[in-house]
N, C-alpha and C positions, 0 to 999 in steps of 0.2 A: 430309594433315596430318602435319607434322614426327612424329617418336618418339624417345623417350630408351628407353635398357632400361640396366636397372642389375645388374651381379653385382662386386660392389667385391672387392678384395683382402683375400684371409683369408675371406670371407664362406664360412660352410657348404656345402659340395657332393655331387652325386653321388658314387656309385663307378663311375659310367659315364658316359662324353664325351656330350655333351647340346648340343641346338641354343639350349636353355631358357633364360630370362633369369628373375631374380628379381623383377623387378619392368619394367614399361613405363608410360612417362607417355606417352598423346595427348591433345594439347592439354589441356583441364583436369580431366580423369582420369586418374586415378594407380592402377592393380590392381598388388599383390605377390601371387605363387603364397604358400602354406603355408609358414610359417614355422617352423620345427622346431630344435631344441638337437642338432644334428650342430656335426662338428670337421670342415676342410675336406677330408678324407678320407672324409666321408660314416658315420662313428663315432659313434651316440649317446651321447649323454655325460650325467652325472647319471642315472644309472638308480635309480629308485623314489623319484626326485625332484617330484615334479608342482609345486611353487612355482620351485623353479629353473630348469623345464626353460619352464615358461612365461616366465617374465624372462628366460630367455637367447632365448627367440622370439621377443618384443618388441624385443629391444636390435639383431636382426639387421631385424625392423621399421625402427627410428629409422633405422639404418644407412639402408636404402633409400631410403625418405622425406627423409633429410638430399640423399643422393646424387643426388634428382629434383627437389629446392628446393622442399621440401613437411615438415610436421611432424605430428604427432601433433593437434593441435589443427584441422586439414582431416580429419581422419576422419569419414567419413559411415557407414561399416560395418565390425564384424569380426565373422568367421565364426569361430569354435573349435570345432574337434572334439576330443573329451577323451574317456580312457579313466577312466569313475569314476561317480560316485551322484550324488544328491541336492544330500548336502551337498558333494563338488567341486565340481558345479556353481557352489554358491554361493558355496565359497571361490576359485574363479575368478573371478566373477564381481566379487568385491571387491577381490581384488588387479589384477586390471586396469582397473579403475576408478582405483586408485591410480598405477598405470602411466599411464596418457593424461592424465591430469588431467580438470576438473571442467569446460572451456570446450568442447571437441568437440562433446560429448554424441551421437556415435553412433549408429545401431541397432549392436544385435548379437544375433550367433545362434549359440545353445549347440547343438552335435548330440553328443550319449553314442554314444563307439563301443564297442565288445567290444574292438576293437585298431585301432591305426595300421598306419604299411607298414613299420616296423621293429619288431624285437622290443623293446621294453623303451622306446619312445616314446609318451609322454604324451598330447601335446597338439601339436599344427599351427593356427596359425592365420593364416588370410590378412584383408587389408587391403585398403579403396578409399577412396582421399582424392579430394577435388575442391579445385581452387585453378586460378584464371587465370593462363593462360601470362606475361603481365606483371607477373606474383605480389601482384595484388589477392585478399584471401579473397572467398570467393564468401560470400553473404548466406546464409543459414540458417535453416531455422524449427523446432523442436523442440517433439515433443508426446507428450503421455503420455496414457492409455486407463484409468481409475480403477477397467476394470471388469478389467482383467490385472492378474497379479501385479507389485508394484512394482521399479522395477528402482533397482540405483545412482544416487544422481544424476548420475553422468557420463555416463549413457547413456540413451536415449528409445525410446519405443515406436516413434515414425516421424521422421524429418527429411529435410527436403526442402532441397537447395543448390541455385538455379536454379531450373532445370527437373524435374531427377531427385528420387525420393525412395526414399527405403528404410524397409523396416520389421522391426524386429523379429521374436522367432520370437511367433506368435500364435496362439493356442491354446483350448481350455474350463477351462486354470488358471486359477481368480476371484482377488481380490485375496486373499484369506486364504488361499492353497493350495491348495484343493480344487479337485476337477477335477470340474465338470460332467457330467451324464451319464456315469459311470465305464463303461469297457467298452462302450460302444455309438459306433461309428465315423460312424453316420449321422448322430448327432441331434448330434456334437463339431463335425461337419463343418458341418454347419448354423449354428451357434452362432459357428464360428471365423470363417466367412464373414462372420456379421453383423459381427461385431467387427473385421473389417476392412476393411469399407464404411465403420463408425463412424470409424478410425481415418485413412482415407485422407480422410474429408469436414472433418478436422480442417486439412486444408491446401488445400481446394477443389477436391480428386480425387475420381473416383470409379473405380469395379471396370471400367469402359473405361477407364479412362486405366492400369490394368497392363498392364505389355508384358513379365514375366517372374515365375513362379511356380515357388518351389520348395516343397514339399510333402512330408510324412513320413506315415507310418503303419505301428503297432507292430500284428505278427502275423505269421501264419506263412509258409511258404510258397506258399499257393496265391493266385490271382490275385481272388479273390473280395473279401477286404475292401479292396484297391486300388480295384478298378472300381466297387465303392456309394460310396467316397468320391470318387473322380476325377467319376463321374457328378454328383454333386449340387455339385460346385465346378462345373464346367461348365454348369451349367444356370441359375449366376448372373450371366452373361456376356450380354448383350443386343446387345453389336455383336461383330465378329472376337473370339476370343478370345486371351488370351495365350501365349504360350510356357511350357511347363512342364517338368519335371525332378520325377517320382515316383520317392521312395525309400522300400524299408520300414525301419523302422528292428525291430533285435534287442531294444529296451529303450525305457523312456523313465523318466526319475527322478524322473516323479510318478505314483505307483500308480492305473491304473485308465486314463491318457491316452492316446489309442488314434491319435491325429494330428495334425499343427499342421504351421504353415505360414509360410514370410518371403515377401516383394511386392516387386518392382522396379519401381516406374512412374513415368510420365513425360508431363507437362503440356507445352503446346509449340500454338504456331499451328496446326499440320497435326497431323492424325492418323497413328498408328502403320503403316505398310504391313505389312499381313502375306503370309505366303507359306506353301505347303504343293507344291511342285514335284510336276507331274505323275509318276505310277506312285512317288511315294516310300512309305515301308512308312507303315501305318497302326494304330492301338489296335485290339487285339481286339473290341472295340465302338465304335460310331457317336462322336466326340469332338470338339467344334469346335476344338481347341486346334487354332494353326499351329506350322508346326516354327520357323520364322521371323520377327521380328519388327524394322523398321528405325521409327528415331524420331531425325529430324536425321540423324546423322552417327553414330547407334550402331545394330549390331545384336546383337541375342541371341536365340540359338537354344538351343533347351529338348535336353533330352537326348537323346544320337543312338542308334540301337543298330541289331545286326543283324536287321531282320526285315522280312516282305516286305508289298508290298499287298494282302496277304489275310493281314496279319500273323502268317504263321507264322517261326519264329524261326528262322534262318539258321545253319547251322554250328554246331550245338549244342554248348556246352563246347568251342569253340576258340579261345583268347584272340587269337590272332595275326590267323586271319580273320574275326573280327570287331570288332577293331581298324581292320585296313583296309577294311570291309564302313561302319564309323562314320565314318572320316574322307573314306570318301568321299561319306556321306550329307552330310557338314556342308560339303565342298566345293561340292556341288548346290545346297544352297538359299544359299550364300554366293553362286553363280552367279546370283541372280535378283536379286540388288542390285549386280552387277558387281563383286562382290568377289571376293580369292581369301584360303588360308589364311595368306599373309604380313599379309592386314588383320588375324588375331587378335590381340588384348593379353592375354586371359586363356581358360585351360582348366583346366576342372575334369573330375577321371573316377572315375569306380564304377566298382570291379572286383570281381571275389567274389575273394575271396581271404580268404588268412593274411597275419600279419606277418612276411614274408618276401622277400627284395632279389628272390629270385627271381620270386614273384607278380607286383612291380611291375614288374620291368624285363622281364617276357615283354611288356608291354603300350607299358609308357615308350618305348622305344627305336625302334618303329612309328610311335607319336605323336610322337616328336622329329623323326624320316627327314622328316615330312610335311610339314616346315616349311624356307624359308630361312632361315638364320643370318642375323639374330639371332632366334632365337625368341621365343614369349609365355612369358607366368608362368604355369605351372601348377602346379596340386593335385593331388593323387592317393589316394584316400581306399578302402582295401576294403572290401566290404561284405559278411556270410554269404551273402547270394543276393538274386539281383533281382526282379522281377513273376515274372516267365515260366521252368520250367522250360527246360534249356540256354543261358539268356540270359548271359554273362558279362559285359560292360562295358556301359557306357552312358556318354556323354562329351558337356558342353556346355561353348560357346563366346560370347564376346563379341566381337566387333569394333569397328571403328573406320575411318568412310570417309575415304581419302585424298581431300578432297574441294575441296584447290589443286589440284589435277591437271588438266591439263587435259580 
């Protein structure tokens, strides 16, 4: 399948030469990495700006979107990560609503960070539009869940273009604010689940038809309130399970919210193939989750990291080997769909780190080497620390199968 990749003139950049592209369209998916208020020096600019720095990420958005014959009105998702509260949140959430306009209607997903990967940077936000290569809009269905809090009307709990859907961040916030079982991770995790069986059956899906889960839980370091929640999401999975990507999160901006969760799934004549490549590393406990997931001509693989099949963790606190220890995990199971890493369009990575060029670019620069030019879009996001004591990165991927080839 053809690809476009887009990094336009003037557009924001590095301070380090990079294989990375800002955006890649295959066929009628469109991923931009993290959109960030850099000068094409790699300079943030607007510092203790948070409205500015967000419209200048947006406008380097359109940018992209213009450049791959796609607009704001094909958005099916945006991901923002934001350094802030409650009420950022919210005033994010309105001014980008104002930004896309009222026809998209979106998912999107708010994640509160402590910090980005520079110092004195706000907000990154990346994008995926869907639009047919003969530039028909793709049909669309949009729904909203009465029992979540409500969102902008520009944007929806779940929409589905085609085939694909996406949902929202979904959680035990009820409509009036309040969080459900405050502080108890099990009975949120329970609850979030129902609610997004509820949400996906709004479009004729159900929890087998995800092929990609990403997942939060606010707590401390240890590996304990991860694994009661990862367990009981797992255990509501009755055929293969999905792909997933567990983070903890340092905070969350409704007091008492201990986890929540966004869905990538995908309805389609054939079922999802999954994969879990033999001797690949494994969860501390028993987990059906595959690292692997192909549907049509996409695949997504859930977060890769260094550790072994007796999941002990690989090269403790070394960011470089366990960079290369990850990408070549994600090469492996890109190897049981005949792919390699030139089929990615998008990466995303957790790293433990600070807001600092140095933290990201010990890791960036490994991840770029891995790729032929012209690179995917990626993100890059630190985080205080992962599951696992020595754990530093964790990096997942989407692809897209060449699948003219012969």
């Amino acid at each position: 399948m053809a690809r476009q990749y887009s990094f336009p003139n003037n557009h924001w950049d590095w301070p380090v030469k990079l294989t990375h592209h800002h955006a890649v369209r295959a066929g009628n998916l469109i991923f931009t990495g993290g959109q960030v208020d850099l000068d094409p020096k790699g300079t943030v600019r607007n510092i203790g700006d948070l409205e500015t720095q967000c419209r200048n990420s947006m406008v380097y958005m359109e940018r992209l979107f213009d450049d791959l014959g796609v607009d704001f009105n094909d958005l099916v998702r945006l991901v923002v990560y934001f350094v802030g509260d409650a009420q950022d949140e919210a005033f994010l959430l309105d001014l980008l609503a104002q930004i896309i306009g009222p026809t998209a209607r979106p998912a999107i997903n708010m994640i509160p960070m402590p910090q980005l990967c520079y110092p004195d940077m706000l907000t990154e936000i990346e994008g995926v539009a869907v639009r047919s290569p003969n530039g028909e809009i793709v049909e669309r269905q949009c729904h909203t869940l009465p029992d979540l809090p409500p969102l902008p009307a520009a944007f929806s709990h779940l929409v589905q273009a085609g085939d694909m859907i996406f949902t929202s961040d979904i959680s035990a916030r009820n409509s009036d604010g309040t969080v459900a079982h405050p502080n108890n991770p099990a009975a949120q995790t329970q609850l979030t689940m129902d609610r997004l069986e509820q949400v996906l059956a709004l479009s004729g899906a159900g929890l087998d038809d995800v092929v990609k889960l990403t997942t939060f839980t606010t707590g401390d370091e240890t590996i304990k309130g991860w694994a009661t929640a990862a367990a009981l999401r797992a255990d509501r999975f009755t055929r293969n399970s999905p792909v997933v990507t567990d983070l903890p999160l340092a905070q969350s901006p409704a007091p008492g919210q201990a986890t929540k969760l966004a869905a990538t799934a995908m309805l389609g004549s054939e079922p999802a193939r999954h994969t879990s490549p033999d001797g690949h590393w494994t969860w501390s406990q028993s987990m059906p989750y595959a690292h692997g997931t192909c549907t049509g001509d996409v695949i997504h693989i859930g977060g890769q990291v260094a550790r072994s099949e007796t999941s002990k963790v690989l090269t403790p606190d070394d960011m470089v080997a366990q960079t290369r220890t990850a990408m070549a995990n994600i090469a492996q199971i890109l190897a049981q769909y005949d792919a390699t890493l030139d089929d990615v369009v998008k990466v995303t990575t957790f790293y433990q780190g600070n807001a600092s060029a140095e933290a990201l670019h010990e890791n960036l620069l490994v991840r770029s080497n891995s790729y032929t030019p012209p690179g995917p879009a990626t993100t890059g996001i630190p985080v205080p620390h992962l599951e696992r004591k020595g754990l530093v990165i964790k990096i997942e991927v989407i692809a897209v199968l060449d699948l003219e080839s012969p």
